[in-house]
C-alpha positions as CSV (number, residue, x, y, z in Angstrom):
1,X,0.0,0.0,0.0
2,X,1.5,3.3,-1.0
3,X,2.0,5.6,1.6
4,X,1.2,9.6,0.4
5,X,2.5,12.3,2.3
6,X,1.9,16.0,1.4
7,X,4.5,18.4,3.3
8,X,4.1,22.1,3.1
9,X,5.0,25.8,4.2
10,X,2.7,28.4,5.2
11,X,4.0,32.1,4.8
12,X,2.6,35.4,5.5
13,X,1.6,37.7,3.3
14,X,4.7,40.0,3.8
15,X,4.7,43.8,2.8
16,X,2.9,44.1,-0.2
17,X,5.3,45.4,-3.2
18,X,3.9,49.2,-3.0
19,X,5.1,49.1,0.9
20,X,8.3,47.8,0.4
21,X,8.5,50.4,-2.6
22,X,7.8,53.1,0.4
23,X,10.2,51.8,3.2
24,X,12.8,51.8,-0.2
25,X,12.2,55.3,-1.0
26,X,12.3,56.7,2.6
27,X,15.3,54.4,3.2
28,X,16.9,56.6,0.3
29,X,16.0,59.5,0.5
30,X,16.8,59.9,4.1
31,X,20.5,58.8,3.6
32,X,20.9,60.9,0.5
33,X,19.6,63.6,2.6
34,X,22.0,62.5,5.3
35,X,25.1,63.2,3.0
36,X,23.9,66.2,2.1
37,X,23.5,67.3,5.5
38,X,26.8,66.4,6.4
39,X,28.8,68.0,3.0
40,X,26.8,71.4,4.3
41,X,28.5,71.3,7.7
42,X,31.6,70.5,6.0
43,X,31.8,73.5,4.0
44,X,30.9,75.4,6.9
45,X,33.3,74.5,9.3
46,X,36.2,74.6,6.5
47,X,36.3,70.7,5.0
48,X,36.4,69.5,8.9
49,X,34.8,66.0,8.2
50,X,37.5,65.7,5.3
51,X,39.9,64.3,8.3
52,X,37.6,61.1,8.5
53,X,38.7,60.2,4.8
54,X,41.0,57.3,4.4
55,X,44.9,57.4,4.9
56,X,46.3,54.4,3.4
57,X,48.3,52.2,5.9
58,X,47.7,54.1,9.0
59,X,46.4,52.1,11.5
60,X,44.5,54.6,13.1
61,X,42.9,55.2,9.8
62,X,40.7,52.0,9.9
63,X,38.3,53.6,12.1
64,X,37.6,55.9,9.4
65,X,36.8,52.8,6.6
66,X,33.0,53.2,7.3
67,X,32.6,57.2,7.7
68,X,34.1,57.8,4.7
69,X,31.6,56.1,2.6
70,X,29.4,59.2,3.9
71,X,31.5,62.4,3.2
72,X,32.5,64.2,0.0
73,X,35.1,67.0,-1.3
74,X,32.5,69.1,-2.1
75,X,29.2,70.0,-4.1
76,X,29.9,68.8,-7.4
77,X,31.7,65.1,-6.0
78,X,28.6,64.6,-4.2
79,X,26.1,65.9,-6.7
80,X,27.8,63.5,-9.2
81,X,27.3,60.1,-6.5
82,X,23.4,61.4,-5.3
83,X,21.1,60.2,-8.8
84,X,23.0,56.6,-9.4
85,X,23.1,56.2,-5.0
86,X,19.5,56.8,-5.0
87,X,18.6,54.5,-8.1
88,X,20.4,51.8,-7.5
89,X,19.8,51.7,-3.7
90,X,16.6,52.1,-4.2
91,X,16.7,48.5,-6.3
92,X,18.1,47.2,-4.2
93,X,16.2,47.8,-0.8
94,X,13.1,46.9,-2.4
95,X,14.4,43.3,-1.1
96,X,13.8,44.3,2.5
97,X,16.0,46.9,5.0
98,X,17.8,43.9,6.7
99,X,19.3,42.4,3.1
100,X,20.2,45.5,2.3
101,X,22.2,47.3,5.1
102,X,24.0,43.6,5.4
103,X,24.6,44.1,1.3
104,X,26.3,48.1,2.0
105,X,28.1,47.2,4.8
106,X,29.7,44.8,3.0
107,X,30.7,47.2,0.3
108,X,31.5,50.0,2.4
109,X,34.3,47.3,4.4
110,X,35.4,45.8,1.2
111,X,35.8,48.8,-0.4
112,X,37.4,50.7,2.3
113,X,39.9,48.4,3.5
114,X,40.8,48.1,-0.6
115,X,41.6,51.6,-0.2
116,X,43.4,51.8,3.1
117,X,45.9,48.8,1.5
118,X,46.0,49.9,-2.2
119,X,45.6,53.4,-2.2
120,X,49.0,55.6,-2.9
121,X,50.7,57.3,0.2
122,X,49.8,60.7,1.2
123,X,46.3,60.6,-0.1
124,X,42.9,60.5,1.8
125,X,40.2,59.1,0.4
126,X,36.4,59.5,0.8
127,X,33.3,59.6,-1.4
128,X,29.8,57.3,-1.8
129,X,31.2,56.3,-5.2
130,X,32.6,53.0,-3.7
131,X,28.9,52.0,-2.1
132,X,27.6,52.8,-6.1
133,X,29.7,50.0,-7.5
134,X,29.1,47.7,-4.7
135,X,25.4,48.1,-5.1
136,X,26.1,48.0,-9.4
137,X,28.0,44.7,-9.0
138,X,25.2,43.5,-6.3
139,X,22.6,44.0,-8.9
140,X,24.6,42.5,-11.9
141,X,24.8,39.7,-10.2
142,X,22.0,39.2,-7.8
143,X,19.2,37.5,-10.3
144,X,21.9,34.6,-11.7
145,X,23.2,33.8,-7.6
146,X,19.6,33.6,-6.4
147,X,18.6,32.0,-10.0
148,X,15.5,34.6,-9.8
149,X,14.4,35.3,-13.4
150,X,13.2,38.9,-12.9
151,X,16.2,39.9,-10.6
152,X,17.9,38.6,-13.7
153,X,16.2,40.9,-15.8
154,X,16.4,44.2,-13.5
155,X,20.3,43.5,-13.5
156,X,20.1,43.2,-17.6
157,X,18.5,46.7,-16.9
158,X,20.9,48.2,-14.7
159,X,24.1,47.5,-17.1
160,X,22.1,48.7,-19.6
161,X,21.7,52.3,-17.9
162,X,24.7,52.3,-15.5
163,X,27.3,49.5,-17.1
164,X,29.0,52.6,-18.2
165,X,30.4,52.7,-15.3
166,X,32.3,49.9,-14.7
167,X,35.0,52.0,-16.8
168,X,35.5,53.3,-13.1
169,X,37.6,50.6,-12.0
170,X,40.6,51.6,-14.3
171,X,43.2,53.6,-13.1
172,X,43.0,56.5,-16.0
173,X,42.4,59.6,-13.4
174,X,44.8,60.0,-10.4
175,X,41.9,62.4,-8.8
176,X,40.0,59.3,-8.6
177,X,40.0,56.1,-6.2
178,X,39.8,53.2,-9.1
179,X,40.6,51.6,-6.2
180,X,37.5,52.6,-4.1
181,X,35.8,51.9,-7.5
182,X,37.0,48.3,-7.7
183,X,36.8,46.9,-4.2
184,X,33.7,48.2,-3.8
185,X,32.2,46.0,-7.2
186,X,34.1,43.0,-5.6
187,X,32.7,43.5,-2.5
188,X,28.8,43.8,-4.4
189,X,29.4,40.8,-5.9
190,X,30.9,38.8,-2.6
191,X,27.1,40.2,-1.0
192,X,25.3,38.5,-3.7
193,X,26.9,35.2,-2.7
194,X,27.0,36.2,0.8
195,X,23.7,37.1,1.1
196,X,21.6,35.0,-1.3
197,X,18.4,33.7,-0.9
198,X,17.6,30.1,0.7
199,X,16.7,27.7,-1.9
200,X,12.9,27.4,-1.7
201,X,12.2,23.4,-1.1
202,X,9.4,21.9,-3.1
203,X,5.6,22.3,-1.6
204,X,5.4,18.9,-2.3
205,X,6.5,15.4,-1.3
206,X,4.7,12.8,-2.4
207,X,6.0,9.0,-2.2
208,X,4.5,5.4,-3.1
């Protein structure tokens, strides 16, 4: 006699895609605002913050790894950071706040320490631009780790709009950190793997 067993999950609803599209946005904007908030006090207190940019193979420097992903030399530096951060974050928190903040940090520390051990003497080095590749590598990548066809599609998307650039990660400007730039894709992509979705096991199990 066969025996038939039927084994399945249960799951909420979750937030509906409209409410994650909200706590997404707010998520955004509020950090953009943020680093535009702290580039104002900044300029007013004569490029103060500028001493938490990154000194390459100072010790001491490593506390400033994760502040540095928030500051900027000036208007225009974080004018040019503000419409691809808010894009592209904006992607990717519509996967839920706790993915996502695990996804930055790991960019801002991979791309951070890249710069502290790569980055030429006597330089400091700050900027959002290294959270913008991390998030552009995380999204390249994300649909083909978690083998979700329309993550897959949104990532076709993204190089299709932003794969521009990933010309970044050359070293053809010495006013910019290629360096920031390049660990900051790896450490996108090492979030994809890091961070991918479980496998979802069949609803199913039926045996004779």
């Amino acid at each position: 006699m066969g025996d038939h067993r039927t084994t399945g999950h249960t799951t909420g609803h979750g937030a509906t895609g409209s409410a994650r599209a909200l706590t997404a946005g707010l998520l955004m904007a509020g950090w953009v605002a943020l680093l535009w908030v702290l580039e104002g006090i900044d300029q007013a207190t004569g490029n103060a913050l500028d001493t938490y940019g990154i000194s390459p193979r100072e010790t001491a420097e490593l506390r400033d790894v994760v502040p540095a992903a928030f500051l900027h030399s000036g208007w225009e530096h974080l004018a040019s950071n503000t419409v691809p951060l808010l894009v592209l974050g904006f992607i990717a928190a519509l996967a839920g706040p706790r993915r996502f903040a695990a996804v930055v940090l790991t960019v801002v520390l991979a791309g951070g320490l890249g710069v502290w051990l790569t980055a030429p003497a006597h330089t400091i080095t700050l900027g959002a631009s290294g959270v913008v590749f991390g998030l552009l590598g995380y999204l390249l990548v994300r649909g083909f780790v978690d083998r979700r066809p329309w993550d897959v599609l949104i990532g076709i998307g993204v190089a299709v709009v932003y794969g521009s650039l990933l010309w970044g990660v050359l070293p053809t400007d010495s006013g910019v950190s290629w360096q920031g730039h390049l660990f900051g894709l790896l450490g996108g992509i090492a979030a994809a793997f890091f961070f991918r979705r479980p496998r979802r096991a069949p609803d199913h199990l039926v045996t004779v």
